[in-house]
Structures are given as structure tokens and as C-alpha cells.
C-alpha angles and dihedrals in degrees: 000000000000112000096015110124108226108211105224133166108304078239098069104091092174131057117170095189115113114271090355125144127192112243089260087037091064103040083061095046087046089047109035101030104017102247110179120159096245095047084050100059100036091048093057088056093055096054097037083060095044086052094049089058090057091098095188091035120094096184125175103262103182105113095236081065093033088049099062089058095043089050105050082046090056091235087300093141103200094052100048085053084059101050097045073057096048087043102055086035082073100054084058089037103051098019093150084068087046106046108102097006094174134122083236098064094050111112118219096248088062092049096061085053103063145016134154095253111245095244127046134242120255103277090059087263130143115240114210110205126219131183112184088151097081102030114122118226095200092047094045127005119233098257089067095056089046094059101047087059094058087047088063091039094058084040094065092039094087089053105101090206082061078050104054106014097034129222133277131212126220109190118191100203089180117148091008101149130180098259095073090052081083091064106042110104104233086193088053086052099044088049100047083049098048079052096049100049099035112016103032119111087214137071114241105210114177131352114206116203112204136187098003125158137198085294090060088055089051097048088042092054088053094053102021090085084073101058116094127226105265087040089058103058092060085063117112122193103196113161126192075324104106100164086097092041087054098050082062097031121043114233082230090065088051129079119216108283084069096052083256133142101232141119113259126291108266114197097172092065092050098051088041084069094052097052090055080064096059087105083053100045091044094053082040089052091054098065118076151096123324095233112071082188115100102209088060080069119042133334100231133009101281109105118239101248114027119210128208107183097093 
């Protein structure tokens, strides 16, 4: 039944079963965001009306989709209606990222810079991996390397720990020089960050920087006018130091280039994963808003109500 909690082992971290918790799961949801049953339920009527006003809006109404939006609100309804709005904005906003989100459009060269890591940081949180130090401009443009984040990113949406616990970033900046500054897209960067602080179903709670250089100072100075207050303090600047990585992120759940104690990192697994969600990108990629013309929407990247509870 949709919006029941179903009380499981405290070990078992996943349940696929519409508007389910695990039993740890929902102590987190009833302390940190206020889930009751009965907020719950009441709270998904309220949105799936609200959604049903937006005349020019053809939003995903089902409550395992409602529910990501509800959560990182913290059950707060308007603005989880604003964010569903911020969220499909972007996909007018920013439609050269969104043309073609599926598993099936990812080049291999994409794939071997970013993965959500099998294990999870110390806190029960996924951790999404980048490595933009070591892609390669003349081998795969920006854009490319953008999507594929937001694939990932839509990826770990369904998972109700993302929900409720919120998801980390570990970006490898090794081997970033200067010369790739020219082909990052600062207007790709402005927009993904205007989607994850005010149009993401998912709390970003800390983004750990490791291994930058001098390159990395340059590229930061160029997006870091666009992160807001709150955003930047979850920010860690750790260097080739990975003793504070390591108090968030357990050296078992590394590999070796972290100082960790993990297997590889296996990207085709991963990715393997992904591809098996190419059924669940294409229906995603047909809500959204009526006007395919961005400037229907907003005039810049910001997006039009800016949220500040993640």
C-alpha cells in the first residue's frame, strides 16, 4: 500500500516498495523531516493538486516520484511544488543537457569519469564520484560530462536513503591543468548549480575536493559567485591530505588512490547498472513543461524561487 512504512531489519538499507522506509530509514525521516503517516498522506494530496493547477506543467504525479520532492522539503508543500517547478525549469532552461538523458547516449569516455561508489560514506550517505582531472576536451565536450552527471544524479533520486540521509560528492580534480579551464562551459556550471540547490529531489550534504592544484583555484574563482552561503560551507578542500576525507568517508569504502582500503573502482559495473534504467530515463524524459522555449521560462539561469532548506 503506497505511503505505509514497512518496519524491516535496521540493516536493510534498501526497500524498493512504493512509499516504504526501512525501520532506520524512518526514524530519520520522523526526526529530521517530520514524516508521519498521516503527514505523509495528506501531504501527497496536497502536491498532486497543486500539480494538477499548473496548466502548461505535465509533471510526474505517482508518490514514489512526489515523495523525493516532499522529503528534501521537509514536508514543507509549497515548496516542494516549487521545486517539482525548479526541477522541470531546468530541463527548458538548460535542454542541450537534456536532450538525449538516457544510459544509452553516454560515451565511454564519460563513463570512466563518474559513478555513484558501491558503499556509502559514514553518515549512510551515497557518495557520487567525479574525476574532471583527467577528462580529456578533445576526446569528449563538456556537455557530455555534464550529462552523465545528471544521469547519475537522476539515478540516485529513486533511492529513499538519498531521500532522507542526502547524498555526498567526491571530486578528484588530478591532473586538471589550466589548459582545460578554456573548455568548461561556465553556463553549464551556473545552471547545474542553480538545479542542485534549488530544483534537486535530494540534499546535498557535503562536497569533498580532493587532489586540486593551482587549476582547480582558477576554475573555482569563475563558478563560486553562484553558491550560495549555506552551500559553501559544505564545501572540503582536502588536497593530497586524506586523513579528513577519511573522518566522513571510511578508508574501507576508498580504493587506493584515496589512501583507502577498497577494491578498484569499477565503472563498468556501475554503468552496467544504469543501462538496465534506460525503460525508466525515456518515460522521465516525457513530463515536463509545454514550452520547449527558454525564454518562456526565465531569463537567466537562476532559477525563479530560490530555496534555502537543503
Amino acid at each position: 500500500m503506497s505511503g505505509i512504512y514497512t518496519k524491516k531489519c535496521v540493516d536493510d538499507v534498501w526497500d524498493s516498495s512504493e512509499g516504504a522506509l526501512p525501520f532506520k530509514l524512518q526514524r530519520i525521516a520522523e526526526e529530521e523531516l517530520g514524516e508521519t503517516s498521516a503527514k505523509r498522506k495528506e501531504a501527497l494530496e496536497r502536491l498532486s493538486q497543486l500539480l494538477e493547477e499548473e496548466a502548461e506543467l505535465n509533471s510526474q504525479r505517482d508518490p514514489a516520484f512526489l515523495l523525493r520532492f516532499l522529503r528534501v522539503r521537509k514536508y514543507d508543500v509549497e515548496s516542494a511544488a516549487q521545486t517539482i517547478r525548479n526541477y522541470y525549469r531546468s530541463r527548458v532552461v538548460s535542454a542541450s543537457s537534456y536532450q538525449e538523458l538516457l544510459p544509452s547516449k553516454v560515451p565511454p569516455a564519460a563513463r570512466n569519469l563518474v559513478m555513484v561508489m558501491p558503499e556509502t560514506d559514514r553518515h549512510g550517505r551515497l557518495i557520487l564520484l567525479c574525476r574532471p582531472g583527467i577528462w580529456m576536451p578533445e576526446e569528449l565536450p563538456y556537455a557530455d560530462l555534464h550529462r552523465a552527471c545528471l544521469l547519475c544524479l537522476e539515478h540516485m533520486a529513486p533511492n529513499p536513503s538519498t531521500q532522507t540521509s542526502g547524498i555526498v560528492l567526491l571530486v578528484d580534480y588530478a591532473e586538471f591543468t589550466a589548459d582545460k579551464i578554456l573548455s568548461v562551459n561556465i553556463g553549464l556550471v551556473r545552471k547545474a548549480l542553480g538545479y542542485v540547490q534549488d530544483g534537486m529531489p535530494m540534499r546535498l550534504k557535503a562536497v569533498h575536493i580532493v587532489r586540486q592544484s593551482y587549476a582547480f583555484d582558477m576554475v573555482f574563482a569563475l563558478f563560486k559567485p553562484f553558491i550560495k552561503a549555506k552551500m559553501a560551507e559544505r564545501y572540503r578542500f582536502h588536497g593530497e591530505n586524506f586523513e579528513k576525507l577519511h573522518e566522513d568517508i571510511p578508508p574501507s569504502a576508498l580504493p587506493v588512490e584515496y589512501a583507502g582500503q577498497g577494491p578498484p573502482l569499477d565503472f563498468e559495473a556501475y554503468w552496467r547498472q544504469v543501462d538496465e534504467q534506460e525503460g525508466v530515463f525515456v518515460r522521465g524524459n516525457s513530463f515536463g513543461y509545454a514550452t520547449q522555449n527558454k525564454d518562456d521560462m526565465v531569463a537567466n539561469t537562476e532559477m525563479p524561487h530560490e530555496l534555502t532548506t537543503l
